[in-house]
C-alpha positions as a Markdown table, in Angstrom:
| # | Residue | x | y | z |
|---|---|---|---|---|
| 1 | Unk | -10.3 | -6.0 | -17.3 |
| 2 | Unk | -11.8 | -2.3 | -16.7 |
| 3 | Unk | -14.1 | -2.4 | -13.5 |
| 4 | Unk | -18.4 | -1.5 | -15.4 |
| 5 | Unk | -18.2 | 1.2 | -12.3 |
| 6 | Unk | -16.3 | 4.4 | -12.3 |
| 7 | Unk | -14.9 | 4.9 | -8.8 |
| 8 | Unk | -17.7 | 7.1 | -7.9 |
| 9 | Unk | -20.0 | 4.4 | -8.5 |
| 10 | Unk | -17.8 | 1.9 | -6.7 |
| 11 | Unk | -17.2 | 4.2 | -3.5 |
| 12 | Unk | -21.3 | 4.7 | -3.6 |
| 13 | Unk | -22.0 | 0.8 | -3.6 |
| 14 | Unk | -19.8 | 0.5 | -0.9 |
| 15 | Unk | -21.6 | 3.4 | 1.1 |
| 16 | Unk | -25.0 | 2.1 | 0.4 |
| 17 | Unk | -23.5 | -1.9 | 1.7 |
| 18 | Unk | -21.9 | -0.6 | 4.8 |
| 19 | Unk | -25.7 | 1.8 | 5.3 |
| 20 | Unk | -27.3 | -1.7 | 5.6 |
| 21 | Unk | -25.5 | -2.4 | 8.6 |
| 22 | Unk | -27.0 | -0.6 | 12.3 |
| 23 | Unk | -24.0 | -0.9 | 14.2 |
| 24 | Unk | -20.5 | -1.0 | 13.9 |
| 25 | Unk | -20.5 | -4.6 | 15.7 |
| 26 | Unk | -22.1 | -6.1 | 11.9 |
| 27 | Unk | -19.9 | -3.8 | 10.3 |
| 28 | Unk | -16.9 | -5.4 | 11.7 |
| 29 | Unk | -18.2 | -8.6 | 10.5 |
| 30 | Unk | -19.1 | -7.8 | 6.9 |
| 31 | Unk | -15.1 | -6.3 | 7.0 |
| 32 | Unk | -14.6 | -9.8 | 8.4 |
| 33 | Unk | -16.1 | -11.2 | 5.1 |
| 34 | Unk | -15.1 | -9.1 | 2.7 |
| 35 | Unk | -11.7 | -10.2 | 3.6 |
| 36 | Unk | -12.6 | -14.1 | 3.8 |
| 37 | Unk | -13.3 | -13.2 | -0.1 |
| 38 | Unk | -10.1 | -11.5 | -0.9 |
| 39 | Unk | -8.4 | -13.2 | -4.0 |
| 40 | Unk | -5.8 | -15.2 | -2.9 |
| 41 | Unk | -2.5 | -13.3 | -3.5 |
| 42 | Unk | -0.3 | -15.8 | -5.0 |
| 43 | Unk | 2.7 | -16.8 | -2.5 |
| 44 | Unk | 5.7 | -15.6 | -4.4 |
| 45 | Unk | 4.2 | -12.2 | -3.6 |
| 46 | Unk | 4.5 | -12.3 | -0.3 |
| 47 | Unk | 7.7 | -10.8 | 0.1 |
| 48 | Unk | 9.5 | -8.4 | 2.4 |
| 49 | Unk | 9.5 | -5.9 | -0.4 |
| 50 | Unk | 5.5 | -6.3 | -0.6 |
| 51 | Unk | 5.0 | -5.6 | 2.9 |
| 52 | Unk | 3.0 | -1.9 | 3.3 |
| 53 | Unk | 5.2 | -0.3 | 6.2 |
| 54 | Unk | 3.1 | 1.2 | 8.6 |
| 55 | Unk | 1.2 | -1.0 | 9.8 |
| 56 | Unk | 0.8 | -3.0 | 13.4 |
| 57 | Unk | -0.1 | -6.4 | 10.9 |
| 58 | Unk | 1.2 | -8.0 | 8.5 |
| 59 | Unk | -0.4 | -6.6 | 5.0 |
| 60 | Unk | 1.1 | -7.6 | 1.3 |
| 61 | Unk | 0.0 | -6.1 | -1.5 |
| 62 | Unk | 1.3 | -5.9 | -5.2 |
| 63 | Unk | 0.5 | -4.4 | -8.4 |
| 64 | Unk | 1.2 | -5.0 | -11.5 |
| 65 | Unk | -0.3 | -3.3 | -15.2 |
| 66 | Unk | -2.1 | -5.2 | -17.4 |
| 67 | Unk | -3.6 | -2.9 | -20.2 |
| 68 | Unk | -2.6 | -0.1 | -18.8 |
| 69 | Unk | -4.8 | -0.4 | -15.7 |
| 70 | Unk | -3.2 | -0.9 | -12.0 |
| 71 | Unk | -4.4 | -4.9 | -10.6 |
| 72 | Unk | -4.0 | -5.2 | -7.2 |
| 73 | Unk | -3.5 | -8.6 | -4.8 |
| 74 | Unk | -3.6 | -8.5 | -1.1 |
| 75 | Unk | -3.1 | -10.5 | 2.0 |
| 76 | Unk | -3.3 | -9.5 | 5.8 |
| 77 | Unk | -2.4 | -12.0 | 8.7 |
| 78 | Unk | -5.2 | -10.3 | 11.0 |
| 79 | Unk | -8.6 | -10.2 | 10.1 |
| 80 | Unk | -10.1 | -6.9 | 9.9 |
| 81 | Unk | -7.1 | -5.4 | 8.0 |
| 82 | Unk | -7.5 | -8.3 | 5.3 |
| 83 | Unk | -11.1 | -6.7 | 5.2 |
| 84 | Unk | -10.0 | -3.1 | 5.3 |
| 85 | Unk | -7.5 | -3.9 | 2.5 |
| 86 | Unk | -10.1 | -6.1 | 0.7 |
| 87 | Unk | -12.4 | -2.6 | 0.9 |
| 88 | Unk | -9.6 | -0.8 | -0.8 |
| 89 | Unk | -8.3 | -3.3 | -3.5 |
| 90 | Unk | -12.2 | -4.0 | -4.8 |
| 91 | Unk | -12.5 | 0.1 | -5.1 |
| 92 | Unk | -9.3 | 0.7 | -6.5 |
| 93 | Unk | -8.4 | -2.8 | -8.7 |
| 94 | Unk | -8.2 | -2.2 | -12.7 |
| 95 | Unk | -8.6 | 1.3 | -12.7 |
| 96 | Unk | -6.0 | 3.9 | -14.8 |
| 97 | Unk | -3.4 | 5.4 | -12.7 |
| 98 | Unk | -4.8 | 8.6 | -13.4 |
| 99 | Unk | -8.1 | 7.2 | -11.8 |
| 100 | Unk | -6.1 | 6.2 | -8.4 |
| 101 | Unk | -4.3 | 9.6 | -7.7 |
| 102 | Unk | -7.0 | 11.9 | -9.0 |
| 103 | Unk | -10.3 | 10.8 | -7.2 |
| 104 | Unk | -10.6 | 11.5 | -3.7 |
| 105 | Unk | -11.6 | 8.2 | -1.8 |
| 106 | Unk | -14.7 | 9.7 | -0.1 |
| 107 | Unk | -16.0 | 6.2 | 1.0 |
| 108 | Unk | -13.4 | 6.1 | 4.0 |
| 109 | Unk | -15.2 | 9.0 | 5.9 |
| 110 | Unk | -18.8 | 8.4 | 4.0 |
| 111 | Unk | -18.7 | 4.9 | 6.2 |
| 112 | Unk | -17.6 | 6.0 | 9.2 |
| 113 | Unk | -14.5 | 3.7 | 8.7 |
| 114 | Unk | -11.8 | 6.2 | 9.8 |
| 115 | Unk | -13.7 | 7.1 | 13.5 |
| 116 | Unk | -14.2 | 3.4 | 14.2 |
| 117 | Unk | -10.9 | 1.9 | 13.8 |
| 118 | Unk | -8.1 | 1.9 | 16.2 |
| 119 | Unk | -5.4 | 4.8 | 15.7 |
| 120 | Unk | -2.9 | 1.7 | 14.6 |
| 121 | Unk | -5.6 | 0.5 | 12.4 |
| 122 | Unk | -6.2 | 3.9 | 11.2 |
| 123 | Unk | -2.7 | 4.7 | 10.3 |
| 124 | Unk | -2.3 | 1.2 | 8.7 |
| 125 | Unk | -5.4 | 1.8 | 6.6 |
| 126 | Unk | -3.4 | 5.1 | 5.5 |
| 127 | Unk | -0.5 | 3.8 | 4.8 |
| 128 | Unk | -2.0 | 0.7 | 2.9 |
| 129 | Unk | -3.8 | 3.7 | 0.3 |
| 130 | Unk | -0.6 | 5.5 | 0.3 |
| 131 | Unk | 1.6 | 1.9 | -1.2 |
| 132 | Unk | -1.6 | 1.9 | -3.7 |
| 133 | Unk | -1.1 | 5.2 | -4.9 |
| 134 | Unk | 2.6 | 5.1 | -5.0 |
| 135 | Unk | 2.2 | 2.1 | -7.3 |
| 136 | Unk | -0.3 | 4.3 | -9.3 |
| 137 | Unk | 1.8 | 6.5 | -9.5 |
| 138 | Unk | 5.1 | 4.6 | -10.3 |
| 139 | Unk | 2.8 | 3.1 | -13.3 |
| 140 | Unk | 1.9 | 6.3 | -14.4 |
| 141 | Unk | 5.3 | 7.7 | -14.9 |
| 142 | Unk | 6.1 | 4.5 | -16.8 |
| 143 | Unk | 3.3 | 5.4 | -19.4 |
């Protein structure tokens, strides 16, 4: 099912969310939550080949297509990078391929995310949006 935003509007809400927060202390905790409400990848997905190389903890992610839009699912053994990947699967889930690789993801730097986290946790954040858009862009080739 086709997200009612466009990614625009989904990388605003999450700009205007994170705005409400003063300090990066509460942001860390709303990542916190948004990864407590990460769908529950199912657990024949978490496999070796679902693993994002790149990063310090364990992440899973999958895709698959359903109507020709890319549906993510997601699971981190640490925290914060279930919330960072929670961040990126709720902008990114049911969107066209087209919609993954074309549209710059301006709510990273909008939110301050990239100067707040760790280098390892910067670099895993990267390499988690670089699996999605090769699965965008594996799908896309397919269609």
């Amino acid at each position: 099912m086709r997200s009612p935003y466009t990614l625009a509007q989904a990388q605003q809400e999450v700009v205007d969310e994170f705005a409400m927060f003063s300090d990066w202390q509460d942001r860390y905790e709303h990542l916190i939550e948004l990864g407590k409400d990460l769908p529950v990848i199912a657990p024949e997905k978490k496999t070796d080949e679902n693993i994002v190389r790149g990063c310090q903890s364990r992440v899973w992610l999958s895709a698959e297509q359903k109507d020709g839009l890319v549906h993510f699912t997601a699971d981190s053994d640490a925290m914060i990078t279930k919330g960072l990947v929670a961040l990126l699967v709720r902008v990114l889930n049911d969107r066209s391929p087209q919609e993954i690789l074309n549209t710059p993801l301006t709510f990273i730097d909008a939110i301050g995310l990239r100067e707040h986290l760790s280098p390892n946790r910067s670099n895993g954040l990267v390499a988690m949006l670089d699996q999605m858009k090769r699965y965008a862009l594996a799908y896309s080739s397919k269609s």
